[in-house]
NUBANU-193698 format. One line per 2 residues: number of its first residue (from 1); their letters; for each residue x, y, z of C-alpha. Coordinates in nm, 2 decimals. Layout:
<atoms>
NUM = a = X/Y/Z ~ ... .
</atoms>
This chain:
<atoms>
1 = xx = 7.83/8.62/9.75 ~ 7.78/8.85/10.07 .
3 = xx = 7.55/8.69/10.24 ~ 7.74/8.73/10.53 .
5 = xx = 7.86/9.06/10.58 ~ 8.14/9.23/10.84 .
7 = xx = 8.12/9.61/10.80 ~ 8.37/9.81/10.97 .
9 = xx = 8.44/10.15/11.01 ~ 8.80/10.11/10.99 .
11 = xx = 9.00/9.76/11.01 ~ 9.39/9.73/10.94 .
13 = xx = 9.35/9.49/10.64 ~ 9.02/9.34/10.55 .
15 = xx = 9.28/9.02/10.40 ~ 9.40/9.03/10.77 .
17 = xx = 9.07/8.98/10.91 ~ 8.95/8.75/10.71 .
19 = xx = 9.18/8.52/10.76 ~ 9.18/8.54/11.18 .
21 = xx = 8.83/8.46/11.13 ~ 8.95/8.14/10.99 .
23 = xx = 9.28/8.08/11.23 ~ 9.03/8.12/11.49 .
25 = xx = 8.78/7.84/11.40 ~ 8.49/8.08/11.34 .
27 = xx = 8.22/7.92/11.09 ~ 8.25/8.12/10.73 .
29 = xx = 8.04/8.03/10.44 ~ 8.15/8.05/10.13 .
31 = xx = 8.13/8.43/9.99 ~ 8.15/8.58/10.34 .
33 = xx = 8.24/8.95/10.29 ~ 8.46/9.23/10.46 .
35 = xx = 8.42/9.54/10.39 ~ 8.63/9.89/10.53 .
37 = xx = 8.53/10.22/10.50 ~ 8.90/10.23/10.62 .
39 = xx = 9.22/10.03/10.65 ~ 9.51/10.13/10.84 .
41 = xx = 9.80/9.86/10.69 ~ 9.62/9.78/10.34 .
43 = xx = 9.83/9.53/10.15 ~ 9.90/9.48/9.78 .
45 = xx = 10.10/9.26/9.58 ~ 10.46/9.23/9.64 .
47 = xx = 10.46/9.37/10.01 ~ 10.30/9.69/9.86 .
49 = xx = 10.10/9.91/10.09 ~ 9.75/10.00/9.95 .
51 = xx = 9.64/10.39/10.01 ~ 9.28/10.35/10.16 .
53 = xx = 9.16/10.69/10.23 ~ 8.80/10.65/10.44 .
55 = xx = 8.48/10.64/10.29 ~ 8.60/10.71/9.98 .
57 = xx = 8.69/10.39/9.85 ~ 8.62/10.02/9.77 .
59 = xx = 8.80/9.78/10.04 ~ 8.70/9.45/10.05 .
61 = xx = 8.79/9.07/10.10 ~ 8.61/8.75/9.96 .
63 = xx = 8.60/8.38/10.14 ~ 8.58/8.12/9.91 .
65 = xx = 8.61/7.74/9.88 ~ 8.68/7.67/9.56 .
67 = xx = 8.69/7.28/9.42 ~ 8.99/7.34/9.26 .
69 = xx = 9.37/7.26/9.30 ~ 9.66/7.50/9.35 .
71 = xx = 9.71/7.55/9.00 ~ 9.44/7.69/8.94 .
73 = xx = 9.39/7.92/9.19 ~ 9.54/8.23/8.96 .
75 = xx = 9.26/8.22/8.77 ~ 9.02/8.30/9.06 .
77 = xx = 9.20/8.67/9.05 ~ 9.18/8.64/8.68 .
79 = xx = 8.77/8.60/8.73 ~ 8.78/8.89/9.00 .
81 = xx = 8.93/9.17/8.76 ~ 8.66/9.04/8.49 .
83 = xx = 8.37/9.07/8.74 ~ 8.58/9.42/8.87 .
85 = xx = 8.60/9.53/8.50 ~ 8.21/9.44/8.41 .
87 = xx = 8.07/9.63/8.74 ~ 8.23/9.95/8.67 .
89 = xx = 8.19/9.96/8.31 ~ 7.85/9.91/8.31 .
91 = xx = 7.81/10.14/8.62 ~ 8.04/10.48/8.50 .
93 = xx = 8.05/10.41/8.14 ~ 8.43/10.47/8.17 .
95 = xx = 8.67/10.24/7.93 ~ 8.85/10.00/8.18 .
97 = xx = 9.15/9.79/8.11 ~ 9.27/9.48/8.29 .
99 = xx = 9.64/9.46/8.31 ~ 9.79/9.10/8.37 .
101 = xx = 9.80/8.94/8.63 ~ 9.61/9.13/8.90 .
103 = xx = 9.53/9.52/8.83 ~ 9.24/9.76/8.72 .
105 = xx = 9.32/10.07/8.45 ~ 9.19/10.38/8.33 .
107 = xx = 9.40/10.58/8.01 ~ 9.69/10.40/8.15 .
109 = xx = 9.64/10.47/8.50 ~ 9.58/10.22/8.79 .
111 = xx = 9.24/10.26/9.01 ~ 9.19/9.87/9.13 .
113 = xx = 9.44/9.61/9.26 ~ 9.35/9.28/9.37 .
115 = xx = 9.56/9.05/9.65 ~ 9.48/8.70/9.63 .
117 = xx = 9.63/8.44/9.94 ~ 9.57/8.09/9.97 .
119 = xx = 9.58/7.81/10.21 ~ 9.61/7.44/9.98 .
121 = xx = 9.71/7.08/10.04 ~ 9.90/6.91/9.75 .
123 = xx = 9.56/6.89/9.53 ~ 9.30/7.09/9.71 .
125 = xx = 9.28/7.47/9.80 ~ 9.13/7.46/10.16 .
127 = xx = 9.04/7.85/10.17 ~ 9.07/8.18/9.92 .
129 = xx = 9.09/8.47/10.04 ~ 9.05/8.78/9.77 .
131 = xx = 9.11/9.12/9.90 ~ 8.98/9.38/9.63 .
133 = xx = 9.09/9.78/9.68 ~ 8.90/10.03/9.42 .
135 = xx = 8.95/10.41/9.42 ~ 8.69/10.54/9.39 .
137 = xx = 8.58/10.90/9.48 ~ 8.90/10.98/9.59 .
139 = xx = 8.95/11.38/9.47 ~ 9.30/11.34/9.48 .
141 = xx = 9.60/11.08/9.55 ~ 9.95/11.11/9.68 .
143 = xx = 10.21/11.27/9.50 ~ 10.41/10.97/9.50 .
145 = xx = 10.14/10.76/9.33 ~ 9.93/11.05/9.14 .
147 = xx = 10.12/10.98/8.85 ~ 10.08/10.60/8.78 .
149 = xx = 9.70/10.59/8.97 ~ 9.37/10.74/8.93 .
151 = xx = 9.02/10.72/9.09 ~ 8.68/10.67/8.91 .
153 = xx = 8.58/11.01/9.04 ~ 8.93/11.17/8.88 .
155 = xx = 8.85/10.98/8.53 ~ 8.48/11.08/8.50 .
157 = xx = 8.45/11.41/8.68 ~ 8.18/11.30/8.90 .
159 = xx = 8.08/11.12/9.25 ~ 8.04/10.72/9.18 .
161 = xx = 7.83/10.53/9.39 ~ 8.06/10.30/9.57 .
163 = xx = 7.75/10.06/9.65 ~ 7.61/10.00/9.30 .
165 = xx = 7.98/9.93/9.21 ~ 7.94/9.64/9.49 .
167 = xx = 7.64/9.50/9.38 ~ 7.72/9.50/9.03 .
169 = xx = 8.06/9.33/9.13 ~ 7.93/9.08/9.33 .
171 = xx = 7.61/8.94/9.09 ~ 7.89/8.95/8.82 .
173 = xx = 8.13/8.74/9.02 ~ 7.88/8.48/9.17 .
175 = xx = 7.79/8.43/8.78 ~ 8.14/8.39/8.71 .
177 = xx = 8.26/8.15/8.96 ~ 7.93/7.95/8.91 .
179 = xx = 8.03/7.91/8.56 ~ 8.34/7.81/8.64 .
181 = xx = 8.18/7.53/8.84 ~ 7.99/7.42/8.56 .
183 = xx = 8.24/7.49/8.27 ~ 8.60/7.48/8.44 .
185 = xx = 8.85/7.73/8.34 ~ 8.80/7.81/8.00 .
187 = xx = 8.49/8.01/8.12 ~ 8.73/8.27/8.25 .
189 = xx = 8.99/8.26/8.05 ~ 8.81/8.32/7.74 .
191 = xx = 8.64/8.64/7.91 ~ 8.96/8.79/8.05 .
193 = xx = 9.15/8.72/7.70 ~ 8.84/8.97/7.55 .
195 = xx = 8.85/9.24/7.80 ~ 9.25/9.29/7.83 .
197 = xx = 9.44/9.49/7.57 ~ 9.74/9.30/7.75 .
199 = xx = 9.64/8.97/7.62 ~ 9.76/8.95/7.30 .
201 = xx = 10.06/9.18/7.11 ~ 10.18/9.34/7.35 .
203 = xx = 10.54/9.49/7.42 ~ 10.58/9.40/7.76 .
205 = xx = 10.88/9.34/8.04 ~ 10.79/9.12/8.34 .
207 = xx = 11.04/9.12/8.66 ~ 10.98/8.77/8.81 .
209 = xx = 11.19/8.87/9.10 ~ 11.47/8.69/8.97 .
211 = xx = 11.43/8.80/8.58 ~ 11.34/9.03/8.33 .
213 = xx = 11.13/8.88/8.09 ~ 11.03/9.09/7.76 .
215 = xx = 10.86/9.02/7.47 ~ 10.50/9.01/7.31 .
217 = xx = 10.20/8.87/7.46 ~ 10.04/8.55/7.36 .
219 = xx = 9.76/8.51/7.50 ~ 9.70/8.32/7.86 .
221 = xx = 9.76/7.94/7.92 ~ 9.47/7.69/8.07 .
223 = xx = 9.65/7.80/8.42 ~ 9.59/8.15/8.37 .
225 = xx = 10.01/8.18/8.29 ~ 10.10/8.47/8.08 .
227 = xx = 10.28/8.39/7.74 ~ 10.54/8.58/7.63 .
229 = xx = 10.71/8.56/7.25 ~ 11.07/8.66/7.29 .
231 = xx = 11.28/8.78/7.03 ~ 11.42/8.47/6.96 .
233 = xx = 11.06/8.30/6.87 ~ 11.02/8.11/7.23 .
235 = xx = 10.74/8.15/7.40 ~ 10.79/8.12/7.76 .
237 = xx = 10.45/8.10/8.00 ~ 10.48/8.34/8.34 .
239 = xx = 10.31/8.25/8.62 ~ 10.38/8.53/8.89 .
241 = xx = 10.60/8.85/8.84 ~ 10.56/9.22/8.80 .
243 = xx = 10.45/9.35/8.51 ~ 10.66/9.73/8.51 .
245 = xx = 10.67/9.80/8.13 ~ 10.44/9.78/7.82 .
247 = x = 10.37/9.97/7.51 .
</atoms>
């Protein structure tokens, strides 16, 4: 993974770019990497804007081909929180959390979100494309999201480096995805399932976009679906949806 490297100062989404490089024909090998010091329209989940303040920050996009069909494609953001999770750990010695399906926490508080878009046939994905956004030593954040995010600079009091966070990600990510060549899903699955405190009874209300959904956490499905026990004993499996309440 990041073999091939585009470095910009500042880009308006690395997600974007990556994926004119492909509308446009150029060659990309599998792992190709973007990186921003900067991004002027960073995306998140749900239409959400991503703050990227420059140079102080983690803003990056993945290209991959995985052998896999659509339904499993989820599980490909599943790996990336693990690998995300792994790298700073071991790099800050901080306590992270991985909140279901796609984000990064600190004592509650959110410091990684990961944006995941696709382009399939019926049985095949043709290309991934896995945009990553870490604060890192940001010294502060916007009112408006201060109170629901944090940085790794914020948690631990100190200056991270945001290239040994890279590096660390990206060895524990090519290991990952490797495995899940060799092993199939289960690899990933079983590692998320250990690292999440969301994985298994948990109080939690999911908006679907259409539906609240609230109950206790059961654990992930072989598609990397959440499942939820609901008061009345069903368990009903959640593929996509916004997580907005737990306990």
């Amino acid at each position: 993974m990041g073999r091939n490297l585009y470095h910009f100062y500042r880009v308006d989404s690395t997600n974007a770019f990556a994926a004119r490089l492909l509308a446009h024909g150029r060659k990309v090998t599998e792992g190709t990497l973007i990186i921003a010091e900067a991004q002027t329209e960073g995306r998140g989940r749900l239409g959400r804007s991503w703050h990227s303040e420059r140079e102080a920050g983690l803003y990056f996009s993945m290209v991959l081909f995985p052998k896999a069909p659509p339904s499993l494609a989820p599980l490909f953001t599943l790996g990336t929180a693990v690998a995300m999770h792994n790298a700073i750990e071991r790099d800050t010695r901080l306590d992270v959390d991985i909140k279901w399906p796609n984000d990064l926490l600190i004592d509650g508080k959110k410091m990684c979100g990961i944006l995941s878009e696709i382009q399939a046939e019926v049985d095949l994905v043709r290309t991934m494309i896995i945009g990553v956004g870490v604060n890192v030593n940001h010294e502060s954040l916007p009112e408006e999201i201060a109170g629901r995010a944090t940085s790794l600079r914020i948690a631990s009091g100190r200056i991270q480096s945001r290239l040994e966070i890279l590096l660390e990600f990206l060895e524990e990510f090519e290991r990952l995805y490797m495995a899940f060549e060799r092993k199939g899903p289960r690899t990933i699955i079983d590692q998320w399932t250990r690292l999440s405190s969301f994985a298994q009874g948990r109080k939690i209300e999911i908006h679907d976009g259409v539906r609240k959904i609230a109950g206790v956490t059961r654990g992930l499905n072989p598609l990397g679906a959440l499942r939820i026990e609901q008061t009345d004993g069903r368990v009903e499996e959640v593929y996509s949806g916004d997580l907005v309440k737990w306990e």
